[in-house]
C-alpha positions in Angstrom: -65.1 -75.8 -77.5 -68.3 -77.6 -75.6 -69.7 -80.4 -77.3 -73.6 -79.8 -76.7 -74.0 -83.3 -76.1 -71.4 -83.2 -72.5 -73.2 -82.6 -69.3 -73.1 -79.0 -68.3 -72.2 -79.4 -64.9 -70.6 -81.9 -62.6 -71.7 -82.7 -58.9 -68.9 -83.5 -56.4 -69.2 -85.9 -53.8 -67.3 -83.8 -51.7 -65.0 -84.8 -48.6 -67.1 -85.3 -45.4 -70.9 -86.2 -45.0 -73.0 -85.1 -41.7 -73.7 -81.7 -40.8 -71.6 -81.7 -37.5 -68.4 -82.9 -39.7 -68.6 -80.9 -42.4 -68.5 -77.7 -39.9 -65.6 -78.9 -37.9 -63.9 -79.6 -41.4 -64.8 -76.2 -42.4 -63.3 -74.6 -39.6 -59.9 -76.8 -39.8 -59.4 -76.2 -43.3 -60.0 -72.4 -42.9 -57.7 -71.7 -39.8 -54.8 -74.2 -42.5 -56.0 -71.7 -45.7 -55.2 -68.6 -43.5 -51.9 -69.9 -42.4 -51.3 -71.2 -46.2 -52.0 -67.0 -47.3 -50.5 -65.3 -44.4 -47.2 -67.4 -44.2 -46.5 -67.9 -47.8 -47.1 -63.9 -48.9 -45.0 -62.8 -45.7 -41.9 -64.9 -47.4 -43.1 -63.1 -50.9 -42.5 -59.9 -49.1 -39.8 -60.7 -47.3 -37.7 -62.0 -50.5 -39.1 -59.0 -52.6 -38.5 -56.1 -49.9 -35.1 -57.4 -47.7 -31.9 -56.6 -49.1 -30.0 -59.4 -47.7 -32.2 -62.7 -49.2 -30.4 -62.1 -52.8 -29.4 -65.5 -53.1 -30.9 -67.9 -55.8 -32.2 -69.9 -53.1 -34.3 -67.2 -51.8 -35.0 -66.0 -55.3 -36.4 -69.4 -56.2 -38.0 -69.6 -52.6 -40.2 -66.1 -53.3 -41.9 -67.9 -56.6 -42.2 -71.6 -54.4 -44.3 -69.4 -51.7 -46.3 -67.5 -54.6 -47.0 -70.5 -56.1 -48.3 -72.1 -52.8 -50.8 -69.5 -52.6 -51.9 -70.1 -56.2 -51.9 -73.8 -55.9 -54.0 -73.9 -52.6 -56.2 -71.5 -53.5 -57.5 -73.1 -56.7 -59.3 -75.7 -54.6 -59.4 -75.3 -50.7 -62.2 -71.6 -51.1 -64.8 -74.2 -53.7 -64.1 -77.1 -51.2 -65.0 -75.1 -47.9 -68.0 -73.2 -49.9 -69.2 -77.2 -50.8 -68.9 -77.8 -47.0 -72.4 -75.9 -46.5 -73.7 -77.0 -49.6 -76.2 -80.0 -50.1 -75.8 -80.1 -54.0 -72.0 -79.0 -54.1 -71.5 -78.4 -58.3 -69.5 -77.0 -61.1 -69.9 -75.8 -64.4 -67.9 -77.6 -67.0 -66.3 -75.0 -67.8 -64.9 -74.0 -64.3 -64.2 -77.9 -64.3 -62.0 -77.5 -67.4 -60.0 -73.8 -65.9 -59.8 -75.6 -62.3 -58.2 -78.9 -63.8 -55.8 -76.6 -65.7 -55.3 -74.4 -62.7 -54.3 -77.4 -60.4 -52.1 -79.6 -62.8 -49.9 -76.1 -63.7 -49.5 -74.6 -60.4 -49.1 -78.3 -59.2 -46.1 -78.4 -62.2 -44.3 -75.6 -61.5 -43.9 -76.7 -57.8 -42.5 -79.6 -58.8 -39.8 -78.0 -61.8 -39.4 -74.9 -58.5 -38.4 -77.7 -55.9 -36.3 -79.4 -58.8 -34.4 -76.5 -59.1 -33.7 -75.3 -56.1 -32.6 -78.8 -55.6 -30.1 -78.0 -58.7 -29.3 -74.9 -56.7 -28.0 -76.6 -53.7 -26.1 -79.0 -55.4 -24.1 -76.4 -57.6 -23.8 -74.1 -54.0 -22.1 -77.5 -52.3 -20.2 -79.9 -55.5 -19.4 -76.5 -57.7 -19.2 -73.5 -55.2 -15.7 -71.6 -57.0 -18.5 -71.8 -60.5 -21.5 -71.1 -58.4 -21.9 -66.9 -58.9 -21.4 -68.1 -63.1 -23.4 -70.9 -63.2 -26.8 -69.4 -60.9 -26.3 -65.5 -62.1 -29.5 -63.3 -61.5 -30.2 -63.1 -65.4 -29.8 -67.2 -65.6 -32.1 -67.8 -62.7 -34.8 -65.5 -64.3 -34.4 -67.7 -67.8 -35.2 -70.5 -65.7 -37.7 -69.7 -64.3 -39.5 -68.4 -67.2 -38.6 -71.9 -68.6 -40.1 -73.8 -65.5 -43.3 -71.8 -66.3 -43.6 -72.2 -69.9 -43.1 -76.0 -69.2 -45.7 -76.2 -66.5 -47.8 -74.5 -69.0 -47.3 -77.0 -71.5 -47.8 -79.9 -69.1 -50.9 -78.2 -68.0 -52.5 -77.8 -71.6 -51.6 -81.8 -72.2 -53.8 -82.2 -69.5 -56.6 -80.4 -70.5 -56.5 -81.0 -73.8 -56.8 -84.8 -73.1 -59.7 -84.0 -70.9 -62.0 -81.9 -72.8 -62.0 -83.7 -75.8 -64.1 -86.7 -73.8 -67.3 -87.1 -74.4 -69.1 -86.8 -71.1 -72.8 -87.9 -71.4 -73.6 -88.8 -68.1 -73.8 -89.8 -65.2 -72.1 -86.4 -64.0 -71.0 -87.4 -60.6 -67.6 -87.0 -59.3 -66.3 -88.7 -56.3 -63.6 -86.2 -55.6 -63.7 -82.8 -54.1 -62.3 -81.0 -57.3 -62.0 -81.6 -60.9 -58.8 -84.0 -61.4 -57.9 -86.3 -64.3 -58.5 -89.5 -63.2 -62.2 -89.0 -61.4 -63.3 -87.7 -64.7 -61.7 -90.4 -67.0 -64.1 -92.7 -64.9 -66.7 -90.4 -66.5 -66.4 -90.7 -69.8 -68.5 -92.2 -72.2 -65.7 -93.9 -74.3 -62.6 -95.7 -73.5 -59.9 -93.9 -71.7 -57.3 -96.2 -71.7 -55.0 -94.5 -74.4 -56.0 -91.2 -72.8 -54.9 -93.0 -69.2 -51.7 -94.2 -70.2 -51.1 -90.8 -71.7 -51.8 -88.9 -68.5 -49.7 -91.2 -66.3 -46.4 -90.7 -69.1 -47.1 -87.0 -68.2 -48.0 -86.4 -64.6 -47.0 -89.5 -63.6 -43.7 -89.8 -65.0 -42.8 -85.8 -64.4 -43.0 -86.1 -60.9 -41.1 -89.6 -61.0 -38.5 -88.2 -62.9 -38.1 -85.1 -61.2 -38.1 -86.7 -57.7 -35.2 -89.5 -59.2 -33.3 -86.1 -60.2 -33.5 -84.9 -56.6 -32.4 -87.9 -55.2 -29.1 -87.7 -57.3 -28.4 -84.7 -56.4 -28.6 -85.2 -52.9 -26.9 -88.5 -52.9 -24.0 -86.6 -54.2 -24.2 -83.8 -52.4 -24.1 -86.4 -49.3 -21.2 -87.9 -50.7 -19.0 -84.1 -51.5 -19.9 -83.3 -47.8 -17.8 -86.0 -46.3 -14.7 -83.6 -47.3 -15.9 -80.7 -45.7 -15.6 -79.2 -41.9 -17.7 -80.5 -39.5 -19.4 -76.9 -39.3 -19.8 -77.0 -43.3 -21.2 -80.0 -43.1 -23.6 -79.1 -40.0 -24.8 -75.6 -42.1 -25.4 -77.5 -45.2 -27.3 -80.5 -43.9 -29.5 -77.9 -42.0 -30.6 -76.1 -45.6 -31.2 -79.3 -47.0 -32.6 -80.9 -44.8 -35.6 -77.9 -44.9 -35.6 -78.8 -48.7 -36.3 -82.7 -48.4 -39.3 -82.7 -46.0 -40.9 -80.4 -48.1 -40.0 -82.8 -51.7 -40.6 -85.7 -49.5 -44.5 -83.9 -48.3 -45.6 -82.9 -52.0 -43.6 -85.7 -54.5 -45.1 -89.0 -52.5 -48.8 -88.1 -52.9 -48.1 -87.2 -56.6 -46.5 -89.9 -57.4 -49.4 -92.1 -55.6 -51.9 -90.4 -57.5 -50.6 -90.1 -60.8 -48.1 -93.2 -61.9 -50.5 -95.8 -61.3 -53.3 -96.6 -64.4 -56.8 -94.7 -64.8 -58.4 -96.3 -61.4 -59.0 -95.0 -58.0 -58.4 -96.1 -55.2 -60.7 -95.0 -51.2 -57.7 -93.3 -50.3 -57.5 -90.9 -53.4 -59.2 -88.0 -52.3 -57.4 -88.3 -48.6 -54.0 -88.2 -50.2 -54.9 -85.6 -52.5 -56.8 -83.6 -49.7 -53.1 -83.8 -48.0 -51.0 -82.8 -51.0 -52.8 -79.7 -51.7 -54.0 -78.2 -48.2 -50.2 -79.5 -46.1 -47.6 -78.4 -47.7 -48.3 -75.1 -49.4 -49.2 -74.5 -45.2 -45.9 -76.2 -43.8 -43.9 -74.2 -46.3 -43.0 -71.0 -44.9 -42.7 -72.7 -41.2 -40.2 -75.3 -42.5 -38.1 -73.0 -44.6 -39.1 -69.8 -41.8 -38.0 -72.0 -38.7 -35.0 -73.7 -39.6 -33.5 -70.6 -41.7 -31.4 -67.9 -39.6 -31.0 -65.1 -42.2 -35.0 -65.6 -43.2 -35.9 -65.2 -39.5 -33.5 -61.9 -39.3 -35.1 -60.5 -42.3 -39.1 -61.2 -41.4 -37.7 -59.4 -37.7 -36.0 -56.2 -39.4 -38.9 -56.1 -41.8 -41.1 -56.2 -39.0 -39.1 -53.8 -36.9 -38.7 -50.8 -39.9 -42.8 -51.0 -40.1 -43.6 -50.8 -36.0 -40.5 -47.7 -36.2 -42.8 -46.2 -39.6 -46.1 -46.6 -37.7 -44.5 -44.5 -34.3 -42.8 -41.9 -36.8 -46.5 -41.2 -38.7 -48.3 -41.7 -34.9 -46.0 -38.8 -34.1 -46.3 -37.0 -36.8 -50.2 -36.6 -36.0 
């Protein structure tokens, strides 16, 4: 509940200043944002619709590209709208839902990437257990769990935050509504609070990435045994999977297992971690995947042969 004493609103500081720069931004960020929407729901698709992606890996990679689209759109539409707007605000209650929104769509991509790290490694170290071990019915469980902790994470978060007083000043220098930019807000010590939010964001994300560096270190070390060609066809899967751990864990890690201050290059490295790679996604996964590429093409193909069989039909 509100404390009637907290601002009401909160006024970001936004990005970019200058007319000139703030257009060019806003046509950069929207050509990225279409990208981020069309690629990521053409994999949704794609996974949902082919009958050949029934792997876990492509299981897991349907709910990585949903939650892309959830996790860039909870701040790239309010930063380009701020773009053309002088006084660029928020309510404090769309501050509270968009903090929420970011730290559990930011969660889950992390817990997603985790286990489709876990994925690979039982596919490479464990293949004669792999069909037990990452059954349909098991990979659904985990996901639900992956959720439920993101959601937990998530109300940590905003629990910590709301209960703040914020007095004033109001003024944010960020382009959304983040943790630490607020802490700096608050009109009581946050330094228990800070500690707090880096043993949970911070130390989620350095966990999790330590985790996926095991796994690949052994999964390195098992694929000295194999076939040249095994070895070829597995480094090229994984390979996909580290640049896109490496693009999203680094900034989080920057932004959220160091103490309550910020730093000039916040907002840039956040700016990066939540426009990039929910955009580079589907083109490193798309590109560098044979049976993804054949199933976007026969997807493709059955709707151009639906459209000429209606066409004829009239």
């Amino acid at each position: 509940m509100e404390d009637p004493s907290n601002v009401t609103e909160f006024v970001f500081l936004g990005i970019l200043q200058g007319w000139k720069m703030q257009s060019i931004a806003f046509g950069f960020f929207l050509v990225l944002y279409i990208l981020t929407i069309v690629g990521n729901l053409l994999i949704v698709v794609t996974v949902y619709l082919s009958g050949y992606l029934t792997s876990p890996m492509y299981f897991f990679l349907g709910y990585l590209s949903f939650v892309d689209v959830c996790y860039s759109s909870t701040t790239t539409p309010k930063m380009m709208t701020d773009l053309f707007i002088e006084r660029k605000t928020i309510s404090f209650r769309g501050c509270m839902i968009q903090l929420f929104a970011v730290h559990f769509f930011g969660c889950t991509e992390i817990f997603l990437l985790t286990a489709m790290a876990y994925d690979r490694y039982v596919t490479i170290c464990r293949p004669l257990h792999y069909t037990v071990i990452m059954s349909r019915s098991k990979c659904r469980m985990l996901v639900l769990v992956l959720w439920a902790g993101a959601f937990l994470h998530s109300i940590i978060q905003l629990t910590l935050t709301i209960q703040l007083p914020f007095c004033g000043p109001n003024v944010i220098d960020h382009y959304f509504c983040d943790v630490q930019p607020l802490l700096k807000l608050a009109c009581s010590d946050t330094y228990a609070v800070g500690l707090m939010v880096v043993a949970n964001s911070g130390m989620i994300s350095l966990i999790a990435f330590f985790c996926l560096v095991i796994s690949y270190s052994v999964i390195l070390f098992t694929l000295r045994t194999q076939s040249a060609e095994g070895r070829r066809k597995a480094l090229s899967t994984c390979a996909s999977h580290v640049v896109v751990v490496l693009l999203f864990f680094v900034p989080c890690i920057y932004m959220y297992i160091r103490p309550t201050t910020t730093l000039r290059a916040d907002k840039l490295v956040t700016l990066f971690n939540t426009v990039i790679p929910p955009m580079l996604n589907p083109l490193i996964y798309t590109l560098r995947n044979a049976e993804v590429k054949k199933s976007v093409k026969k997807l493709w193909t059955q709707k151009s042969d639906f459209k000429r069989k209606v066409i004829r039909m009239i």
